[in-house]
N, C-alpha and C positions, 0 to 999 in steps of 0.2 A: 457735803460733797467737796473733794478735792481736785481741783486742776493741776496738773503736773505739767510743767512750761517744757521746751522744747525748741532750739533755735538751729531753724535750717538753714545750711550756710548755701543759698543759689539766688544765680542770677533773675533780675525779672524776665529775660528774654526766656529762661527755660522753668520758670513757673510765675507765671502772674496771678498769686490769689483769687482780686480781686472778677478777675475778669474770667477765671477757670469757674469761679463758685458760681455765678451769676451768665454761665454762656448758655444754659437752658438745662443742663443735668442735675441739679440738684433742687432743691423745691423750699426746704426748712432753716434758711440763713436768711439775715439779715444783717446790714449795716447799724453799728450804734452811733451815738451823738458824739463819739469820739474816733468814730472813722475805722473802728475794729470792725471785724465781721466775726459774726457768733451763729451759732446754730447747734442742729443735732442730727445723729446719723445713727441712727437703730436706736441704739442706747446710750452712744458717746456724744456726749459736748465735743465741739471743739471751737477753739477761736483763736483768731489770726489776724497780726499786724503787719503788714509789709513794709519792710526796713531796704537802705540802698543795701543789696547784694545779701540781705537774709528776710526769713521770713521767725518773726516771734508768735512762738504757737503755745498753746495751751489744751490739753484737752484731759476727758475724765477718766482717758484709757492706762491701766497701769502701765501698760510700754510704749509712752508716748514716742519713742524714736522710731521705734517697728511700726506703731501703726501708721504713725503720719505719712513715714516714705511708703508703704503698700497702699495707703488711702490716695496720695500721690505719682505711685506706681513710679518712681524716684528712681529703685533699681532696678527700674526692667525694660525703660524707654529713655533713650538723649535725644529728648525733643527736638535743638536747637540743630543736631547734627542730621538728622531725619530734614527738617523744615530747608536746612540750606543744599538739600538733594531736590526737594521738591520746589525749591523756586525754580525751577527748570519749566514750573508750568506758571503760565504769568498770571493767571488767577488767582492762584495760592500766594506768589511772591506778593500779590498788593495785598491781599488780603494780612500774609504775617509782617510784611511793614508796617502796617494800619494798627494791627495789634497780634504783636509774638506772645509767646507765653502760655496759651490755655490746652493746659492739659485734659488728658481724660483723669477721670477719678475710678478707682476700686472699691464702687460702697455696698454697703450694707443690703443684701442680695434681699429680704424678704422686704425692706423699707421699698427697696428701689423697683421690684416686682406689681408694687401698688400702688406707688406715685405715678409709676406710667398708665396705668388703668386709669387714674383719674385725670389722665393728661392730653386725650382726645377735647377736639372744639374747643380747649380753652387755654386763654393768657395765662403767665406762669402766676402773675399776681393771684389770679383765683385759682391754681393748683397749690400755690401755697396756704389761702385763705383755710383750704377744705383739708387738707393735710397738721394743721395747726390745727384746727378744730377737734377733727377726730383725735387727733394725740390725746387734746386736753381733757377730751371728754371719756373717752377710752383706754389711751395708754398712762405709762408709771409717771408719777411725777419728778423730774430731778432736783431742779433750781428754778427759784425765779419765777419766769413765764416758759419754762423748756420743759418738753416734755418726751419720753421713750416712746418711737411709734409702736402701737399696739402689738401683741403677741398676736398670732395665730387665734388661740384660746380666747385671747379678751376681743377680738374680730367675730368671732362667733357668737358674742353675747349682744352684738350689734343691728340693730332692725333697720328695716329700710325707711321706715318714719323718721328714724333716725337722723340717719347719712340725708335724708330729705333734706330735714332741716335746716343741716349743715349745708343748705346748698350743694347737694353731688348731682343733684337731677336726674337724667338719665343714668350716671354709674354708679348709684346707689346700689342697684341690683348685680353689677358685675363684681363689687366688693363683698357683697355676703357670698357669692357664687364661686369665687375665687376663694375667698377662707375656707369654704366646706372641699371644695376641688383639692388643696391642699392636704385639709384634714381626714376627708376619707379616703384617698391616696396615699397618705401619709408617705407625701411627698414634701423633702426636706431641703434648704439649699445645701447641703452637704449631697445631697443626692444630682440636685439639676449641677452642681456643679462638675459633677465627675460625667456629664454627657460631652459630649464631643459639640459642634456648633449645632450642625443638623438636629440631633436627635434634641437638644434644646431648648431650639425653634419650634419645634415640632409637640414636644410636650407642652412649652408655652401657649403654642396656639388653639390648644384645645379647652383654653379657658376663655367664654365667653367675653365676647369684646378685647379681644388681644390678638391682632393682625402682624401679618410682619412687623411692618413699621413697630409699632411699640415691641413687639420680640426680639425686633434687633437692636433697639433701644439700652431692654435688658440684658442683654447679651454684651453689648461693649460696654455698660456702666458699671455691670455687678462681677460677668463672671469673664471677662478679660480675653473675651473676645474680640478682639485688636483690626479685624479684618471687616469686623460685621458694620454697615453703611446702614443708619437709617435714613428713608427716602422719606421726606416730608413734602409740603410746595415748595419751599427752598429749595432742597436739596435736589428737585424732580427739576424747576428752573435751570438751575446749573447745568444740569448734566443734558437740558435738552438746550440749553441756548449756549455753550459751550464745548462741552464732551459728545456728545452725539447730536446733532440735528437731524436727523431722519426721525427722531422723535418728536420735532416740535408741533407738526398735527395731530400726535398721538395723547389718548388717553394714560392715565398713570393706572394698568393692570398688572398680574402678578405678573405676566411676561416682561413690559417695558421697565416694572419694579427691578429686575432681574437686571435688564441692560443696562439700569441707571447702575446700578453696582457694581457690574462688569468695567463700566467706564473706570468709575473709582479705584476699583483693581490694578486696570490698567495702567494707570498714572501713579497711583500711591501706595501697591503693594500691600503685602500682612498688615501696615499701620493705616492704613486706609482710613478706616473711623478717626483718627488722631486729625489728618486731612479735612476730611468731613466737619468734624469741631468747630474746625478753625473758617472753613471758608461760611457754615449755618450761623456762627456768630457775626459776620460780615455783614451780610443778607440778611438777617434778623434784626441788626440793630443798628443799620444804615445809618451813617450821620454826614453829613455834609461835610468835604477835606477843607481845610482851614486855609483862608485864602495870605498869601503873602503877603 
């Protein structure tokens, strides 16, 4: 296998690697012993060095320039100019002072369709755990320790003793359930992508165990839905102890689900989810501000 290099010429304010790969959407990266992040996304490698004011990329895709900026979404959002509209709200502005830079990513719609299925009750360390496993056991091999996450087809050949084993627990069952829903549907992501938001939510959630939350998930990571908020505790936090309090005795149902997004709307428009990123990375990975 060959890696094709690729050197993005941006700032870290409007793309921070390190901190975009690891803000909770992606599941299949890792840091190596030399400070590179490497991983895989359906079928491509990709790996990346953060340099001052570029990023050195490499991946196994033959049009590394095209893919990296769509994987980046490079041409279709200016992050930095977006973020300095919304420091208008003061949660956001400490939030992107504390850390600018984390983009959404465009990935790989059938990877990303299943890493959220397995991404209820658990830390991302064992959504990765269980995502590397099955690749290895099930999907193509490329390099190394990397491996293509499974087709549709090779999901099918997969038992639930299986996925047990691998530690999926309870979503061992929504992963064979989900490939047959696919398969005897023969429903493609070339297909959920040509839905509009609704109708994609909507197809989504009629796969066991896929609620909003993970629909809206899939929706802003795969198919650039830019608008779509998922509401997590986090993100259900927020919006009742800052954006609405008339919510903070409330229960998180599909109605107040609704008003947490509405708020989002409100403040941060079609890029909404971009917002959302940034302030769930916050809140997620709280670290004490460094004292003087």
């Amino acid at each position: 296998m060959t890696l094709e290099p690729h050197n993005l010429s941006i700032s870290r304010d409007a793309l921070d690697a390190t901190a975009t790969i690891f803000s909770g959407q992606l599941f299949r990266f890792h840091v190596t012993d030399t400070s590179t992040i490497i991983g895989v996304q359906g079928q491509n490698v990709v790996q990346l060095e953060q340099r001052p004011n570029a990023i050195h990329a490499l991946t196994s895709h033959t049009a590394p320039k095209n893919y990296l900026r769509t994987f980046f979404n490079l041409d279709t959002v200016d992050l930095p100019v977006l973020a300095d509209t919304w420091c208008a709200v003061p949660l956001f502005a400490d939030a992107w002072k504390s850390q600018p830079g984390i983009r959404i990513t465009k990935q790989d719609p059938h990877e990303c369709i299943f890493a959220f299925l397995c991404a209820s009750a658990a830390p991302i360390s064992r959504i990765s755990q269980m995502l590397h496993t099955l690749s290895k056991h099930h999907g193509t091999h490329i390099t190394d320790d990397l491996y293509a996450f499974p087709t549709i087809e090779q999901l099918l050949d997969v038992t639930d003793a299986q996925l047990r084993s691998y530690s999926f627990g309870f979503r061992a069952p929504r992963i064979i359930a989900a490939a047959r829903f696919f398969h005897t549907n023969d429903i493609t992501p070339d297909a959920l992508a040509a839905l509009n938001y609704t109708d994609l939510v909507n197809t989504l959630t009629k796969i066991d165990g896929c609620g909003r939350k993970i629909a809206d998930c899939i929706a802003l990571f795969a198919f650039g839905h830019h608008h779509a908020v998922p509401v997590d505790t986090h993100i259900w936090k927020i919006a009742r102890n800052h954006f609405v309090p008339n919510l903070a005795d409330l229960s998180l149902t599909p109605k107040t689900y609704q008003l947490a997004v509405d708020a989002f709307h409100d403040r941060f428009g079609d890029y909404a989810g971009w917002a959302q990123q940034i302030l769930f990375y916050q809140q997620a990975t709280r670290k004490p501000k460094p004292t003087a």
